[in-house]
C-alpha positions as CSV (number, residue, x, y, z in Angstrom):
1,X,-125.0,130.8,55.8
2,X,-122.9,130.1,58.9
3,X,-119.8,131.9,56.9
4,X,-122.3,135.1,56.6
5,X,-123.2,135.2,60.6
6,X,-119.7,135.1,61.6
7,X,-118.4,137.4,59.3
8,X,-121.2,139.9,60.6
9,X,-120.6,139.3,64.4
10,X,-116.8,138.7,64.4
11,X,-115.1,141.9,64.8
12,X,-111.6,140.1,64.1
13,X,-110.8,140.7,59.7
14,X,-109.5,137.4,58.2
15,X,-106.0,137.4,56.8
16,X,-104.0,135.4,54.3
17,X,-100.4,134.7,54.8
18,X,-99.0,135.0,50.9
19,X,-95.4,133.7,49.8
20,X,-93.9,136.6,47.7
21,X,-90.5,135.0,47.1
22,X,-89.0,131.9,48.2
23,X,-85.3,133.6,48.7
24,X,-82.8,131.0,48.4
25,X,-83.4,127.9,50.6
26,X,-86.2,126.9,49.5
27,X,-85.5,123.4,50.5
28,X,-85.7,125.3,54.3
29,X,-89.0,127.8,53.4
30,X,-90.5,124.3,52.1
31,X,-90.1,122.8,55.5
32,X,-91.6,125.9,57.0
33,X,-94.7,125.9,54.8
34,X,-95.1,122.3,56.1
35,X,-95.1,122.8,59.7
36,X,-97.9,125.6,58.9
37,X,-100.2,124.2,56.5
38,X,-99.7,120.8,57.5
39,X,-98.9,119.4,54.0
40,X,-96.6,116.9,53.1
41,X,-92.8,118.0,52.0
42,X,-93.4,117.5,48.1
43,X,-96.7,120.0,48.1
44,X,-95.1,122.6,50.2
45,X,-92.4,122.5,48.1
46,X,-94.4,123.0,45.6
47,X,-96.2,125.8,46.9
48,X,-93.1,127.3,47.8
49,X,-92.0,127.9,44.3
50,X,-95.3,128.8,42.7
51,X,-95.4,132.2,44.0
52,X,-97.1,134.6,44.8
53,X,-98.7,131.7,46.8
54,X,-101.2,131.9,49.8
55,X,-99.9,129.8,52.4
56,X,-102.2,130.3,55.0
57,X,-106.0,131.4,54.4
58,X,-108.4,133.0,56.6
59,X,-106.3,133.3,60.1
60,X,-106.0,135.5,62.6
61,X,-104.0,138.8,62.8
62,X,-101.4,137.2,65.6
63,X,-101.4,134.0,63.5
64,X,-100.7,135.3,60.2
65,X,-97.9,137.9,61.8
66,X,-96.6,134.6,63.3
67,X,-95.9,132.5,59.9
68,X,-94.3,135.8,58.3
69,X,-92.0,135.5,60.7
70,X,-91.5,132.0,60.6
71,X,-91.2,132.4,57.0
72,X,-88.9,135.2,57.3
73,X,-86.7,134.0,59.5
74,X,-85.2,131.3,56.3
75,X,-85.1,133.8,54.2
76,X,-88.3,133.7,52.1
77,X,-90.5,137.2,52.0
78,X,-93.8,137.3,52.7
79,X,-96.8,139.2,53.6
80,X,-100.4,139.6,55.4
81,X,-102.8,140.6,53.6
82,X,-106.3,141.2,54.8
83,X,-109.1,139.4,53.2
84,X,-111.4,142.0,51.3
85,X,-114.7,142.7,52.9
86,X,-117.8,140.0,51.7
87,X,-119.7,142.0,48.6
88,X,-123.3,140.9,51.5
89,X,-121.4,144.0,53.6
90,X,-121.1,146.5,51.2
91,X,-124.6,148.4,50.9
């Protein structure tokens, strides 16, 4: 129920920070991913090569544009992606 009463008063659309392709350091993109999520080095590895993978769930627009480019910068691609609207907004 809180989930519903922000989603209604925030004005601010969640984004998800998705890993498209890992390039070819993923050793590097892997260390990235951990400094984000907060996982340890074996699970972000893993997440790095299960792709597409979303890395980041729910974040702000300055956030999310943030990890691209953090993610971007060792060679992986990624992408925001805005979270579709709640199916309680659409009457």
């Amino acid at each position: 129920m809180a989930d519903e009463y922000f989603l209604l008063v925030c004005d601010d659309v969640p984004n998800d920070v998705v890993l498209t392709d890992p390039g070819v350091r993923v050793l590097d993109v892997a260390q990235v991913v951990r400094r984000l999520t907060g996982l340890s080095l074996w699970r972000s590895k893993v997440l790095a090569t299960r792709v597409p993978a979303v890395i980041l769930d729910g974040v702000p627009q300055e956030d999310a544009e943030a990890a691209v480019a953090a993610l971007r910068d060792v060679g992986a691609q990624a992408e925001v992606r805005e979270q579709p609207e709640p199916d309680f907004l659409k009457r």
